[in-house]
C-alpha positions in Angstrom: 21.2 2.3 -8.2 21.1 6.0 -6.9 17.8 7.2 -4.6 17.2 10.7 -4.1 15.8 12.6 -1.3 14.1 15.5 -2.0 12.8 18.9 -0.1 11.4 22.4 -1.3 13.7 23.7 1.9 17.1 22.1 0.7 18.3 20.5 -2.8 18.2 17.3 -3.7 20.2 14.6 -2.1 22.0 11.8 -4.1 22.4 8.8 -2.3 23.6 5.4 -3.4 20.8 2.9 -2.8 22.7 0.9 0.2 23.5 3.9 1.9 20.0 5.3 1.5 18.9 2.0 2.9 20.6 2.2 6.0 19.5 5.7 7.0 15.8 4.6 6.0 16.2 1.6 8.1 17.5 4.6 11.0 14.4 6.5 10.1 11.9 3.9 10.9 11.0 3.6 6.9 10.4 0.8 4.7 14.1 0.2 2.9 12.4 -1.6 0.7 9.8 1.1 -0.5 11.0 2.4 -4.1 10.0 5.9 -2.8 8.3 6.9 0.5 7.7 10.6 2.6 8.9 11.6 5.7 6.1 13.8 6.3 5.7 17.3 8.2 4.4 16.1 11.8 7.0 12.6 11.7 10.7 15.2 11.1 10.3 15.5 14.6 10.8 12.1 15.6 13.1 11.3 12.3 15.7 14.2 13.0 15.9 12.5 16.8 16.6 8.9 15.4 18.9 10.2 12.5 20.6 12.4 15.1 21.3 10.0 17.7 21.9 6.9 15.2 25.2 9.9 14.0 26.2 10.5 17.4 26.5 6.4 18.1 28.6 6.2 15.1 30.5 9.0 15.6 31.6 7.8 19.1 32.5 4.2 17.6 34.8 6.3 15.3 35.9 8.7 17.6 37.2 5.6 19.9 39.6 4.5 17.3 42.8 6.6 16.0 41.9 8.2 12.7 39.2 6.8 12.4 36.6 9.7 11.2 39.3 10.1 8.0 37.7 8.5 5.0 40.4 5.4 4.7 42.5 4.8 1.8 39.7 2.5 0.1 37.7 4.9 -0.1 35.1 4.4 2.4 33.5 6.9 4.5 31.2 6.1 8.0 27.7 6.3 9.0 27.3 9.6 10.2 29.6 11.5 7.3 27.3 10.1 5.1 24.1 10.9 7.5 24.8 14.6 8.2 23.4 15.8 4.7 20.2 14.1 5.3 20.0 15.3 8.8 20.7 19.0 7.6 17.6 18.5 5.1 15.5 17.2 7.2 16.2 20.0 9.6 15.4 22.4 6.9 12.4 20.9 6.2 10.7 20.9 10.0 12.0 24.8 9.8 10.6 25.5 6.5 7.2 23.1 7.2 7.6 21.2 4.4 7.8 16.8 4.0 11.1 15.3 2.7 10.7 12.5 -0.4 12.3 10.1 -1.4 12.6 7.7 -4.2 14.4 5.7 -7.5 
C-alpha cells in the first residue's frame, strides 16, 4: 500500500506504507492513522526530529564502507528515504502551509 504526503509548497510524496510508517513513528505521529496533518505551528518541532533521526542514520552508515550506496538488493537507508520528506516539510514552515498525509 502507497501513502502520500502532501503540501501546497512542494508536490506530492509517494511513499510505500512501511517506509511512511517509520518516518511517522520519527515524527511523533500515529503510524497507525490512515491519514493525519502535520500542522503549521508543529513543522518546527517535526523538521528537528526528522532532521536529527537522518543525521543518526547517516552516521550508522557513514561508519561502515559503502554503506550510503543503495546495495545490490535493492535497498536504500533511513535518511535517503527521509530527505524528500524533510525537504517538504521545510517548504511548508517557509511557505506557512500544514503537510498531509494519507492512503
Amino acid at each position: 500500500m502507497l501513502i502520500v504526503f502532501k503540501s501546497a509548497a512542494s508536490g506530492d510524496l509517494i511513499t510505500f506504507e512501511k517506509n511512511a510508517k517509520e518516518m511517522l513513528d520519527v515524527l511523533g505521529k500515529d503510524r497507525n492513522e490512515g491519514k493525519g496533518i502535520i500542522t503549521l505551528a508543529q513543522l518546527p518541532a517535526a523538521i528537528t526530529r526528522l532532521r536529527q533521526a537522518i543525521d543518526e542514520d547517516a552516521a550508522r552508515h557513514a561508519a561502515v564502507p559503502g554503506e550510503d550506496v543503495p546495495v545490490a538488493d535493492g535497498s536504500v537507508s533511513f535518511h535517503q528515504r527521509a530527505v524528500p520528506l524533510l525537504d517538504m516539510l521545510e517548504r511548508a514552515l517557509k511557505d506557512a502551509v500544514p503537510v498531509t498525509w494519507g492512503v
